[in-house]
KEKE-3310 file (N, C-alpha, C; in steps of 0.2 Angstrom, whole numbers, plus 5000, padded with zeros to 4 digits):
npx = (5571:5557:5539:5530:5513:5500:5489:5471:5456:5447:5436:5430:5428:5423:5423:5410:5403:5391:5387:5372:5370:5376:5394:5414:5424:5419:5415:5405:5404:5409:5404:5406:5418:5427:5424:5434:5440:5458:5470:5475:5477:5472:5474:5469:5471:5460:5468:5471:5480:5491:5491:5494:5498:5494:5492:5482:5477:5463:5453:5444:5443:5456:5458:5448:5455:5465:5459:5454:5461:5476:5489:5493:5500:5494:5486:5488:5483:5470:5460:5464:5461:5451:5447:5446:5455:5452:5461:5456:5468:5472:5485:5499:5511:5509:5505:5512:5522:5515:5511:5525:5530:5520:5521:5532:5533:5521:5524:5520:5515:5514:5521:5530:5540:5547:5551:5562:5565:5569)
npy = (5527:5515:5518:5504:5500:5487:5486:5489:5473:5476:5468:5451:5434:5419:5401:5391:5378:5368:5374:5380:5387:5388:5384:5387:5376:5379:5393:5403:5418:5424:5433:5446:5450:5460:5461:5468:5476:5478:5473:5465:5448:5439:5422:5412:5400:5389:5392:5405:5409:5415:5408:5410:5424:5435:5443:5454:5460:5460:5454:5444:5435:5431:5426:5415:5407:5401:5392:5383:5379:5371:5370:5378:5387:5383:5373:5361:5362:5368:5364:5368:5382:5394:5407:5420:5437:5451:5466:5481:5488:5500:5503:5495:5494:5498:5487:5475:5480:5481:5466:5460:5463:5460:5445:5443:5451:5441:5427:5420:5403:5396:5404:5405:5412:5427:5428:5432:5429:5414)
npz = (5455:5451:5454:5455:5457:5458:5448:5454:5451:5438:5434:5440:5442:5446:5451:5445:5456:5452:5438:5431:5421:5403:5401:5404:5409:5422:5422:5421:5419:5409:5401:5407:5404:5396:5376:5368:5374:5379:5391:5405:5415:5427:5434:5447:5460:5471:5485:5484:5477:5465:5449:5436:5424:5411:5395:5386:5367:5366:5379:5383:5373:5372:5386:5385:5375:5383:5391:5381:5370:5364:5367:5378:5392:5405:5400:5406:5420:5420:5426:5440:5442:5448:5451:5439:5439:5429:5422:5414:5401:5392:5384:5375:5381:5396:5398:5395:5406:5418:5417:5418:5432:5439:5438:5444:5456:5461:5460:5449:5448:5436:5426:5412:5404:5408:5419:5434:5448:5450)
capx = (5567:5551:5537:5524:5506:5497:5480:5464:5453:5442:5431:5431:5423:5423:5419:5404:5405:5389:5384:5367:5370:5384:5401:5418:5428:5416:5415:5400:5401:5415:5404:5406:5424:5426:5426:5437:5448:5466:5472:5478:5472:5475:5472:5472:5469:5456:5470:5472:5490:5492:5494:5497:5497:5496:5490:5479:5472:5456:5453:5438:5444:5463:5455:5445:5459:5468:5454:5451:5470:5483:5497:5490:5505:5490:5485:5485:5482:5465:5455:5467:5458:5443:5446:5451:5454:5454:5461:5457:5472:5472:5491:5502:5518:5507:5502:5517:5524:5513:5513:5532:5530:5514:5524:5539:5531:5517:5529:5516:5516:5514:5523:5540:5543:5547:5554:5567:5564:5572)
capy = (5521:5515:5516:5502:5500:5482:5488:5484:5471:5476:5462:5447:5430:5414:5396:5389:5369:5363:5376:5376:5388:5386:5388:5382:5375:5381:5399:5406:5425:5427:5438:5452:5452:5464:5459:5471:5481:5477:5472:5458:5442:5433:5415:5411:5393:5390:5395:5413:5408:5416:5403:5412:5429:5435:5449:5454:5467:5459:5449:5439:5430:5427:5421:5409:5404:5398:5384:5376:5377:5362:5373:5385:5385:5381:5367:5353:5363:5371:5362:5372:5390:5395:5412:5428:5444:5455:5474:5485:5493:5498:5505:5490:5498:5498:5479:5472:5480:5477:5459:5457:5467:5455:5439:5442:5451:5439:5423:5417:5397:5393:5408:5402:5418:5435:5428:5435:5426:5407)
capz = (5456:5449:5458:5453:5460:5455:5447:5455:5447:5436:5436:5445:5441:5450:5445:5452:5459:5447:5436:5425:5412:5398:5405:5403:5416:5427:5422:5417:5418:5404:5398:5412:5403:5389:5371:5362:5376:5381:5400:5409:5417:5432:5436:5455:5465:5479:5490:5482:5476:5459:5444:5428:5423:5405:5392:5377:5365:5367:5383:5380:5367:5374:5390:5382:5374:5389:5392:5376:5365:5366:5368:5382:5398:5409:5398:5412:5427:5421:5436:5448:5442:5453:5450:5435:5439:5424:5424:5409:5403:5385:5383:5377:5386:5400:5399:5395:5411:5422:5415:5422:5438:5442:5436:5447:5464:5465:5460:5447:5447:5429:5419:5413:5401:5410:5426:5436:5455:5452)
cpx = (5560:5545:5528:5518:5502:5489:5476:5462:5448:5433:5434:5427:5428:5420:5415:5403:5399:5384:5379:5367:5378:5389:5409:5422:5424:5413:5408:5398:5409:5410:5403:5413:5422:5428:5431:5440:5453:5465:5476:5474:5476:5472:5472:5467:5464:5462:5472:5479:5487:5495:5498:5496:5498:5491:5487:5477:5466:5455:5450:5440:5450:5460:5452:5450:5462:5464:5453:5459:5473:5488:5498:5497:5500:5486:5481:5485:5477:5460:5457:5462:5451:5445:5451:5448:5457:5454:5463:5464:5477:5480:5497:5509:5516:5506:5506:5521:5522:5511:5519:5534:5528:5519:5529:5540:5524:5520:5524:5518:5519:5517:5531:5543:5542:5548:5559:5568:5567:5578)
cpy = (5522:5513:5511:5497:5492:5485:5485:5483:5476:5474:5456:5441:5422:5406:5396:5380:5366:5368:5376:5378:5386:5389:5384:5382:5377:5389:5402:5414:5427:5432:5446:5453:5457:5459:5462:5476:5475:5476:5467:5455:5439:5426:5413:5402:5396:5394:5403:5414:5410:5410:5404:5421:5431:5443:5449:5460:5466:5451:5444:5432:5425:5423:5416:5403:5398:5390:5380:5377:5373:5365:5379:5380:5379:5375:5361:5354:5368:5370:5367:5378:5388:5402:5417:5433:5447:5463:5475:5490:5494:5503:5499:5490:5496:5490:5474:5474:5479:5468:5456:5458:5461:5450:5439:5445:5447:5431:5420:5411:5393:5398:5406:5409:5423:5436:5429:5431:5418:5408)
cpz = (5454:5454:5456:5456:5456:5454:5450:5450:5443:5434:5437:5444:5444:5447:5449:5451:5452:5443:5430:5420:5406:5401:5402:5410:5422:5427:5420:5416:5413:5401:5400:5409:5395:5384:5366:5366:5377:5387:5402:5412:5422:5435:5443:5458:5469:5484:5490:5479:5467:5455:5441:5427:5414:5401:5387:5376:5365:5372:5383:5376:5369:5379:5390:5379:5377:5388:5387:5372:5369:5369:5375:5389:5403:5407:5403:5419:5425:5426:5440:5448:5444:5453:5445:5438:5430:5424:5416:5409:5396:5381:5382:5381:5393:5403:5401:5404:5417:5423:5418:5430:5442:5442:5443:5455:5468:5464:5454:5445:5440:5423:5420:5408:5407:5418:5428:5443:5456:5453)
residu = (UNK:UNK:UNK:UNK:UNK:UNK:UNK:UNK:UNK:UNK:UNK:UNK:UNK:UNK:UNK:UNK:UNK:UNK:UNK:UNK:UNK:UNK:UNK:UNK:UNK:UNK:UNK:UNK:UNK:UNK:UNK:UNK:UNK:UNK:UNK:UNK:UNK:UNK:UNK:UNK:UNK:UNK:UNK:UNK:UNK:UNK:UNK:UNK:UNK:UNK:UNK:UNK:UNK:UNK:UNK:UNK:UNK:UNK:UNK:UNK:UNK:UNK:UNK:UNK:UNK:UNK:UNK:UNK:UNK:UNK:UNK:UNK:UNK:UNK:UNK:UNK:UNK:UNK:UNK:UNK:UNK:UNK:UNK:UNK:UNK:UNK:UNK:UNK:UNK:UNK:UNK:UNK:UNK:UNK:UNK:UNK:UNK:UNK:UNK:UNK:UNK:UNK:UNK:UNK:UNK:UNK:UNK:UNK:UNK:UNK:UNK:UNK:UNK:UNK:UNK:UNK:UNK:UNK)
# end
């Protein structure tokens, strides 16, 4: 048997209700996220209920993504997000697995690949 550990965050950012500097959806510390490692991302509601979970080789950019693309899962439910956790984790073997682990022991709401729980 596998024994797998969900990463602590790495960092951690919050929206804030009426923010004065530049932000998106509320966010304005995307730049405490790396611009050029690898990890994962998680999206969580006010009530702490995991949204979405997802992966890149450069998080910054992917996570931005999320908010402004047409085609993003989370597309019509970006209001809900009030909180990313991001964990560096520059193995893509490692990313992907913990990508699926995450997906399917925290039930995440909004990922329709790489679930096992319906």
């Amino acid at each position: 048997m596998i024994n797998i550990t969900i990463p602590t965050p790495d960092v951690t950012i919050t929206k804030q209700d009426a923010p004065e500097l530049s932000h998106i959806y509320g966010f304005t510390d995307f730049h405490l996220i790396s611009r050029e490692k690898g990890g994962i991302f998680m999206f969580y509601n006010d009530n702490d209920e995991l949204l979405f979970v997802g992966k890149a080789r450069k998080l910054r950019p992917r996570i931005k993504k999320h908010f402004e693309d047409s085609v993003s899962v989370i597309k019509n439910h970006r209001n809900e997000v009030t909180k990313i956790e991001v964990c560096i984790i520059e193995d893509a073997v490692h990313r992907e697995i913990y990508e699926t682990y995450i997906i399917n022991e925290l039930k995440a709401k909004y990922n329709v690949d790489k679930v096992f729980f319906k």
